[in-house]
Gaussian input, Z-matrix of N, CA and C with variables (Angstrom, degrees):
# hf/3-21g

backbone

0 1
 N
 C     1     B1
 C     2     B2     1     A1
 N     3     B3     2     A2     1     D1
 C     4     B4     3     A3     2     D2
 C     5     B5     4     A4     3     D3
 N     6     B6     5     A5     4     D4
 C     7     B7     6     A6     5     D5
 C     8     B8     7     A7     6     D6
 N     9     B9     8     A8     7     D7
 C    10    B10     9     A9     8     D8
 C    11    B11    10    A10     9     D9
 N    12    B12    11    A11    10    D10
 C    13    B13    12    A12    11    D11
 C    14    B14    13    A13    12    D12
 N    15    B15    14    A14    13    D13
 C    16    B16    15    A15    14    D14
 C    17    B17    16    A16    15    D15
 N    18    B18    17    A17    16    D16
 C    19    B19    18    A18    17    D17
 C    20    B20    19    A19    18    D18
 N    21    B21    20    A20    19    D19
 C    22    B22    21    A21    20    D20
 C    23    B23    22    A22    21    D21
 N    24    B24    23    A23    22    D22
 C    25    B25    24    A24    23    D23
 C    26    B26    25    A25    24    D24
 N    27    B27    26    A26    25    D25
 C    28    B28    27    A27    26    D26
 C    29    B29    28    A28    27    D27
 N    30    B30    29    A29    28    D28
 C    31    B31    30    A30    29    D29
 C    32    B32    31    A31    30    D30
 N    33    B33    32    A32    31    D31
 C    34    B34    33    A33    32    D32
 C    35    B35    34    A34    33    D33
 N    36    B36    35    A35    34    D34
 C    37    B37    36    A36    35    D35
 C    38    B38    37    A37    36    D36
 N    39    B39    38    A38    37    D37
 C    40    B40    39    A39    38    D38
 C    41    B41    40    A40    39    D39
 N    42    B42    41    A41    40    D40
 C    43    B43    42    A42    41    D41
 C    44    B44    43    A43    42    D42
 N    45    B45    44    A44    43    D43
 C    46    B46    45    A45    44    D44
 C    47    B47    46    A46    45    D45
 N    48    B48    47    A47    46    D46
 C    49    B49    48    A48    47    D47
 C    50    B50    49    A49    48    D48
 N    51    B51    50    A50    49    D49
 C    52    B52    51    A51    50    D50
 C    53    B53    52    A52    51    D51
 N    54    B54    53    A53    52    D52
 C    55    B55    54    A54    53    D53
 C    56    B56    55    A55    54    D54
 N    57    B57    56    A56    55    D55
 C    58    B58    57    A57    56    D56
 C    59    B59    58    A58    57    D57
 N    60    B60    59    A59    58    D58
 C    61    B61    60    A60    59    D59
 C    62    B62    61    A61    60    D60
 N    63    B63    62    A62    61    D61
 C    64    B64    63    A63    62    D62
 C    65    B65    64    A64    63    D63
 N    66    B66    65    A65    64    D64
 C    67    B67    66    A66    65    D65
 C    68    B68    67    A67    66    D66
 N    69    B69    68    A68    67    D67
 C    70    B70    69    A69    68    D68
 C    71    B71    70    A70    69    D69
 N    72    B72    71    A71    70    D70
 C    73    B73    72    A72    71    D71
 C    74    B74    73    A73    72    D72
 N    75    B75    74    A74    73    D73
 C    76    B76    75    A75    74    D74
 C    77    B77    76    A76    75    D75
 N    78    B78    77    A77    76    D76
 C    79    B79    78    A78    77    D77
 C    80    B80    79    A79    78    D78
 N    81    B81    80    A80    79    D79
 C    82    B82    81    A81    80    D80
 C    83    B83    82    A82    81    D81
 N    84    B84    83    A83    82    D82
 C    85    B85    84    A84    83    D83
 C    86    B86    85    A85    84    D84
 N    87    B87    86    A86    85    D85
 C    88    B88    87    A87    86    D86
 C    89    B89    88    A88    87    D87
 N    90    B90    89    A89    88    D88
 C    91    B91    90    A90    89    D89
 C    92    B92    91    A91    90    D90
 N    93    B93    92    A92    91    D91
 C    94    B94    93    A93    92    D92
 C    95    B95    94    A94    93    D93
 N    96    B96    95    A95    94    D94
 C    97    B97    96    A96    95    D95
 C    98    B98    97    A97    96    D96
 N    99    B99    98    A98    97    D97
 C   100   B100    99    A99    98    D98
 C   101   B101   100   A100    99    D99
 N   102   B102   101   A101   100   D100
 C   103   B103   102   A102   101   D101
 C   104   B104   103   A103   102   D102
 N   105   B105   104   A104   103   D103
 C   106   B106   105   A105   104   D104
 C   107   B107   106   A106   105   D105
 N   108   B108   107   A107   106   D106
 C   109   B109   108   A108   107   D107
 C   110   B110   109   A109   108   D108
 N   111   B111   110   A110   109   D109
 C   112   B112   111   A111   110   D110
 C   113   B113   112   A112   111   D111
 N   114   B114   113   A113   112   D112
 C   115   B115   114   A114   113   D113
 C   116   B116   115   A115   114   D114
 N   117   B117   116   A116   115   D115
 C   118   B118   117   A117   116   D116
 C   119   B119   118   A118   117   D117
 N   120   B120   119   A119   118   D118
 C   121   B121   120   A120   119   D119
 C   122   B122   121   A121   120   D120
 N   123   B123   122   A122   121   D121
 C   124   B124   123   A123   122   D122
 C   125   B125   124   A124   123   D123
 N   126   B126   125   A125   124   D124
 C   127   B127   126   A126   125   D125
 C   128   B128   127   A127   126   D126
 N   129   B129   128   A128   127   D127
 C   130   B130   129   A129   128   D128
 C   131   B131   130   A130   129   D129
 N   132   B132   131   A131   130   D130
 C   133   B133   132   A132   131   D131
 C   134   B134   133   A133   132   D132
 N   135   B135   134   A134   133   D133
 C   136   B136   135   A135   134   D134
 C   137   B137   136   A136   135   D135
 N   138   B138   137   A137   136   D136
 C   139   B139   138   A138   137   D137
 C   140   B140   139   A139   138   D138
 N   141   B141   140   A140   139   D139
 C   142   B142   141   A141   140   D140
 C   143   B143   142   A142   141   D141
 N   144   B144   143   A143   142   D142
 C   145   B145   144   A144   143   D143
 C   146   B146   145   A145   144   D144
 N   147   B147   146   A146   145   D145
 C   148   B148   147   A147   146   D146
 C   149   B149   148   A148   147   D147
 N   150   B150   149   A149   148   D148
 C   151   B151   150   A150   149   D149
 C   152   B152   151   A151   150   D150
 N   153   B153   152   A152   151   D151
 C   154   B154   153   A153   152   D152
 C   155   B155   154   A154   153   D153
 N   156   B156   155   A155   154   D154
 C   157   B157   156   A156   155   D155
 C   158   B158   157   A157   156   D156
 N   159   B159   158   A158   157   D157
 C   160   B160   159   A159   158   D158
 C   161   B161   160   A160   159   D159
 N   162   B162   161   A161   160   D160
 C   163   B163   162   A162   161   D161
 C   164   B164   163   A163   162   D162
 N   165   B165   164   A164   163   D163
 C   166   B166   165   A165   164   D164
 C   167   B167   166   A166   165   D165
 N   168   B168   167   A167   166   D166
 C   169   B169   168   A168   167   D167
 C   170   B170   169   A169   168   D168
 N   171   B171   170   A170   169   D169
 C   172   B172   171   A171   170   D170
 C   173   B173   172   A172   171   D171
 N   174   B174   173   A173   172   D172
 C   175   B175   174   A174   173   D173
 C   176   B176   175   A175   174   D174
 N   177   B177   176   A176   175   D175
 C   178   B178   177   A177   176   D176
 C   179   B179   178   A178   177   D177
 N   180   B180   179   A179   178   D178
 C   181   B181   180   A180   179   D179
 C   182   B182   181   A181   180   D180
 N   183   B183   182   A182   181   D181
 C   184   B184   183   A183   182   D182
 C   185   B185   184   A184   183   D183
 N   186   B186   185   A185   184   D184
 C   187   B187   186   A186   185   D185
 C   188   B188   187   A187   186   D186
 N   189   B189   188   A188   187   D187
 C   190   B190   189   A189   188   D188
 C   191   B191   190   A190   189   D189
 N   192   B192   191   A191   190   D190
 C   193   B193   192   A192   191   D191
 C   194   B194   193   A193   192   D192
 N   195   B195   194   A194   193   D193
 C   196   B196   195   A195   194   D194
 C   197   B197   196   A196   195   D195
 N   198   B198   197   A197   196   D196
 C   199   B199   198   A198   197   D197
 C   200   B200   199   A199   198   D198
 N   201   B201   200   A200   199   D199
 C   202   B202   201   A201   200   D200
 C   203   B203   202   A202   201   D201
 N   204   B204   203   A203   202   D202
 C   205   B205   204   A204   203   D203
 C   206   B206   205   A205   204   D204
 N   207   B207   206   A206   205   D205
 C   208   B208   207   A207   206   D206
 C   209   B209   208   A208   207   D207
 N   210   B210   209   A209   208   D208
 C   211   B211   210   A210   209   D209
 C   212   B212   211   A211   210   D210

   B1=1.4451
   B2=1.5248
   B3=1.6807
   B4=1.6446
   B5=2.2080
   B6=1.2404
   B7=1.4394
   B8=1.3963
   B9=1.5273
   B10=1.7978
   B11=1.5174
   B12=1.6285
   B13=1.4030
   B14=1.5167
   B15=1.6599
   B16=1.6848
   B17=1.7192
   B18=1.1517
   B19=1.4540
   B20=2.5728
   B21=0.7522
   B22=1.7899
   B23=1.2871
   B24=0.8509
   B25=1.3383
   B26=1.7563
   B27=1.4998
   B28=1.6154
   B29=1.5586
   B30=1.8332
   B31=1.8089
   B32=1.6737
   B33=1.6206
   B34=1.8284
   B35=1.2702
   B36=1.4672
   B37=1.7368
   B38=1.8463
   B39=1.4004
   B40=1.8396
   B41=1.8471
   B42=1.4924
   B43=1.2696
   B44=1.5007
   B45=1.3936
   B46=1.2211
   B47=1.2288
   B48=1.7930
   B49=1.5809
   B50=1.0554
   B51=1.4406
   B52=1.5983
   B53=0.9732
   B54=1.6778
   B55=1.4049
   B56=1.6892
   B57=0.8669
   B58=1.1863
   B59=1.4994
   B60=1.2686
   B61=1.0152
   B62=1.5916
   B63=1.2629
   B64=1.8261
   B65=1.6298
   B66=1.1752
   B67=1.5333
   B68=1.5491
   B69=1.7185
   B70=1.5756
   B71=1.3324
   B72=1.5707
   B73=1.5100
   B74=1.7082
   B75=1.3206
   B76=1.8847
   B77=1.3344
   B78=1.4141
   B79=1.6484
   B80=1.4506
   B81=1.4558
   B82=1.5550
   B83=1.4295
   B84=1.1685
   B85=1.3542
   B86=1.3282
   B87=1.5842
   B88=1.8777
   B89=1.8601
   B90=1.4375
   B91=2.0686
   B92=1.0792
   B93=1.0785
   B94=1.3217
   B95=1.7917
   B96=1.3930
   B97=1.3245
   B98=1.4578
   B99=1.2736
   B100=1.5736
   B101=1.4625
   B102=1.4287
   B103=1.2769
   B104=1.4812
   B105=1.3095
   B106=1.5572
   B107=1.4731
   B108=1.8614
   B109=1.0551
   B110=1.5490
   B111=1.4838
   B112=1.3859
   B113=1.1901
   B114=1.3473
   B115=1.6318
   B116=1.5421
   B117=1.4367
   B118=1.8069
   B119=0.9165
   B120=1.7424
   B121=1.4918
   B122=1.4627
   B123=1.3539
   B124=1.4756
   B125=1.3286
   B126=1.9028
   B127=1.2135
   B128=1.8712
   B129=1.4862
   B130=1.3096
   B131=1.8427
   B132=1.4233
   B133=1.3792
   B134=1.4640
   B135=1.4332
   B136=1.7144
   B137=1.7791
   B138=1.3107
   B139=1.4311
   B140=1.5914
   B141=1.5879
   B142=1.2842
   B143=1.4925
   B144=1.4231
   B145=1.1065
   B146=1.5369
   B147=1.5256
   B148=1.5676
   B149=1.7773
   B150=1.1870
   B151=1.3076
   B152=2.0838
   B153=1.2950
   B154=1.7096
   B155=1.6507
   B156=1.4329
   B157=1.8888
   B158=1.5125
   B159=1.4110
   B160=1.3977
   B161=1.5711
   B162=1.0604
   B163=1.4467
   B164=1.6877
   B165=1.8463
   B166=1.4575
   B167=1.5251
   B168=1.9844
   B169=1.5085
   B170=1.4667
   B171=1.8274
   B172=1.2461
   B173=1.4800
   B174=1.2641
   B175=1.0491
   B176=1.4073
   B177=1.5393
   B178=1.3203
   B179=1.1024
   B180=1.4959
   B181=1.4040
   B182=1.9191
   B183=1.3024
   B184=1.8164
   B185=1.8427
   B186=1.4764
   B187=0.9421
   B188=2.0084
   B189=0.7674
   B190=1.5272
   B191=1.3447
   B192=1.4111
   B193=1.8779
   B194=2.2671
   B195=1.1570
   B196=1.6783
   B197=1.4988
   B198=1.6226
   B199=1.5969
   B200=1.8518
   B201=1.4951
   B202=1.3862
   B203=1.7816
   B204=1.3089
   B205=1.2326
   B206=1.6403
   B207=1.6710
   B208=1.6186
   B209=1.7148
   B210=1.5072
   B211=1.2210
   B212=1.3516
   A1=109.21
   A2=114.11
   A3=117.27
   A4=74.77
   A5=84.47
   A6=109.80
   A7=118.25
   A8=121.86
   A9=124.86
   A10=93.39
   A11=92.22
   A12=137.53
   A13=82.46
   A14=98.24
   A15=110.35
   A16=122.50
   A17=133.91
   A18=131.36
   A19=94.98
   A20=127.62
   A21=110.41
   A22=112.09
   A23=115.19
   A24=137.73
   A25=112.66
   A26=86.44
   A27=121.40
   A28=123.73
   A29=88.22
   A30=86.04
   A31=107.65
   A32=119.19
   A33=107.60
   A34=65.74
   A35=143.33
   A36=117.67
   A37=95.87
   A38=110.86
   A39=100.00
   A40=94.30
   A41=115.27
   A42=124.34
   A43=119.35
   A44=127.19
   A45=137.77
   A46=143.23
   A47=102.35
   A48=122.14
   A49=112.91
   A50=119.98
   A51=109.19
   A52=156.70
   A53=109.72
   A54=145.18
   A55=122.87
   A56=121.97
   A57=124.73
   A58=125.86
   A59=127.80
   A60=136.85
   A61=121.59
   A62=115.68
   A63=121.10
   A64=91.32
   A65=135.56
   A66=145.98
   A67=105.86
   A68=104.01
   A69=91.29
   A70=92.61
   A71=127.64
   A72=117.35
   A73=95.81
   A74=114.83
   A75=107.76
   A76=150.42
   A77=80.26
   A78=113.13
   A79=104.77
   A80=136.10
   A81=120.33
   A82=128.30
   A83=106.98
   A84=121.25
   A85=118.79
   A86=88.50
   A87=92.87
   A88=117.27
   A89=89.26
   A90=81.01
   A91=106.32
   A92=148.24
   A93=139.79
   A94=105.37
   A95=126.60
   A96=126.06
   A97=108.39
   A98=117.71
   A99=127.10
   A100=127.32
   A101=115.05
   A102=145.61
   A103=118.14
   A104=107.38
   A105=114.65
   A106=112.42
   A107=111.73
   A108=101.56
   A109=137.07
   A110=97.91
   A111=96.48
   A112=129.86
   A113=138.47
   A114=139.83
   A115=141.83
   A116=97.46
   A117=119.46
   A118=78.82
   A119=128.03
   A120=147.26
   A121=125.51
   A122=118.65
   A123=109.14
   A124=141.07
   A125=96.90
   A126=118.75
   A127=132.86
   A128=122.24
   A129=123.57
   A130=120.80
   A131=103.35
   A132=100.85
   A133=138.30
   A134=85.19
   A135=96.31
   A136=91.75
   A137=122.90
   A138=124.91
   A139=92.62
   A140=109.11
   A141=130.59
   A142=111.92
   A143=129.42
   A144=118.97
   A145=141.43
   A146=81.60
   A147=107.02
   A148=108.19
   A149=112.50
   A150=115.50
   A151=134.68
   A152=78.43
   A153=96.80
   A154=92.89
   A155=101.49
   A156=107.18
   A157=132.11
   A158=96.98
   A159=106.98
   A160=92.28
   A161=135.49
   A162=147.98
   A163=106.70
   A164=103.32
   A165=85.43
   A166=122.26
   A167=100.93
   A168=100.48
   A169=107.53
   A170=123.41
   A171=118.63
   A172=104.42
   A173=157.82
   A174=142.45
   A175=102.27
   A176=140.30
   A177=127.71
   A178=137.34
   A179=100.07
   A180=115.86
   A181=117.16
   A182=106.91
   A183=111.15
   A184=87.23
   A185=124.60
   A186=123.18
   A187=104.15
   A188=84.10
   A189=97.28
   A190=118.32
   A191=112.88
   A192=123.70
   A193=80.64
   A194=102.86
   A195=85.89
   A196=103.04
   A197=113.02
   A198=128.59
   A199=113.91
   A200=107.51
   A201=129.02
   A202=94.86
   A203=142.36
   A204=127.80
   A205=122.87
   A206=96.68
   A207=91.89
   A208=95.42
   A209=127.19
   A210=143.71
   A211=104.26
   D1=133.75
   D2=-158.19
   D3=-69.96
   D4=169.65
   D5=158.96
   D6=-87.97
   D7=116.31
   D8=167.40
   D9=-51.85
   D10=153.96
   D11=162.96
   D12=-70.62
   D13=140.14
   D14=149.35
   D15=-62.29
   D16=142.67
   D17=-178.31
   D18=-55.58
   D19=-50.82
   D20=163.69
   D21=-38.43
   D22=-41.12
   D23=-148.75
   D24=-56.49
   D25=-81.05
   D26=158.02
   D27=-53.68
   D28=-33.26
   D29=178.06
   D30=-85.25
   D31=-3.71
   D32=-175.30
   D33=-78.03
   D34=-62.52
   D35=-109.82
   D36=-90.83
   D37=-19.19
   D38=-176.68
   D39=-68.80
   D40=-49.52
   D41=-167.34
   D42=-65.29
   D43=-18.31
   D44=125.62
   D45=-17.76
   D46=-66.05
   D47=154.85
   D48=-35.71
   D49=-82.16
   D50=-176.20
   D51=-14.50
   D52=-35.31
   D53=138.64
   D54=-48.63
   D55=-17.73
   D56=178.57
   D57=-77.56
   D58=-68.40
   D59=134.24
   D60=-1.59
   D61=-78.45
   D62=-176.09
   D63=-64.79
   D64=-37.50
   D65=-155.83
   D66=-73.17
   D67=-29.69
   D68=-168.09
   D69=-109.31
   D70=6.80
   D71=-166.03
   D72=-110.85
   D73=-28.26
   D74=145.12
   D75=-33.80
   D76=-60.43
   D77=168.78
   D78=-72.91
   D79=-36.85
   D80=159.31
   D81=-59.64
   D82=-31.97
   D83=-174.29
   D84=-73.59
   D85=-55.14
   D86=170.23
   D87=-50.92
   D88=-57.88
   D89=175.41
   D90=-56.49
   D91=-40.22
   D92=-161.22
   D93=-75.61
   D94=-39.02
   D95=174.40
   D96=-67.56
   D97=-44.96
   D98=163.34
   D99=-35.20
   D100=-39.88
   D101=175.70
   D102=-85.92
   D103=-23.82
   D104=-178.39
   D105=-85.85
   D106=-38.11
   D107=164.44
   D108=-101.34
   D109=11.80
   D110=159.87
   D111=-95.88
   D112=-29.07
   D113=108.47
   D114=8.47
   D115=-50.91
   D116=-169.25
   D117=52.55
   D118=100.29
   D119=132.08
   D120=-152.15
   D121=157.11
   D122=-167.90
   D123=-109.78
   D124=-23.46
   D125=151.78
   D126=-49.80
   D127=-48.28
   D128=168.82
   D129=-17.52
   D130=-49.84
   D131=173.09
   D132=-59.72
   D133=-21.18
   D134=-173.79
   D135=-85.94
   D136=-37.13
   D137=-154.66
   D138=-57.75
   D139=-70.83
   D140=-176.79
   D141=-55.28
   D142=-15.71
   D143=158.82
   D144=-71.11
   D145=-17.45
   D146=-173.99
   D147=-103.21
   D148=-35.10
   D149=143.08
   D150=-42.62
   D151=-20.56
   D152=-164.51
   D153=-84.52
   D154=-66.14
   D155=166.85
   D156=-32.90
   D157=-43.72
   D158=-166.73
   D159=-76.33
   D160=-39.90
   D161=-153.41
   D162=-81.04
   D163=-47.04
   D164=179.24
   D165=-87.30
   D166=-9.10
   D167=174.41
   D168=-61.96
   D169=-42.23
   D170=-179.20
   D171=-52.51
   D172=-68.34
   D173=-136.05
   D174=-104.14
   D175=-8.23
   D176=132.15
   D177=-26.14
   D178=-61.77
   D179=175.78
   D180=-61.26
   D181=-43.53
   D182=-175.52
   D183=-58.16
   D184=-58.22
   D185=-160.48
   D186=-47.98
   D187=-54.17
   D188=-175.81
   D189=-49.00
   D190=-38.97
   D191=-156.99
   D192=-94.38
   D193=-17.96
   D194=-166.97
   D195=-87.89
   D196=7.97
   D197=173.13
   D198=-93.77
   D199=-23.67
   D200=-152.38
   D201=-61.33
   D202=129.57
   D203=167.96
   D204=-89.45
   D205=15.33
   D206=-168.95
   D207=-101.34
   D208=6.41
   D209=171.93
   D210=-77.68

């Protein structure tokens, strides 16, 4: 039987998460504004923003499934 997380434990790593999400949809956004004006174009932001989403749902989600107990 794995060993439980301590209740701290479990609470840095959900409270952590949270951050993730807004963290990778910044970080899309920003390259993408970065890119817009080094380019002169206007679309990039939206690309990389949407890139940013997809990216922190992916690693939400791994975070999440490596919690799952039916694994």
């Amino acid at each position: 039987m794995p060993k439980k997380d301590s209740l701290p434990v479990q609470l840095g790593k959900y409270y952590g998460m949270i951050f993730v999400l807004p963290a990778a949809v910044l970080v899309g956004f920003g390259i993408g504004y970065v890119l817009d004006k080094l380019f002169h174009t206007g679309f990039l932001k939206i690309v990389f923003l949407l890139l940013g989403v997809v990216a922190g749902m992916i690693d939400l989600f791994r975070e999440l499934s490596k919690d799952d107990p039916a694994k």
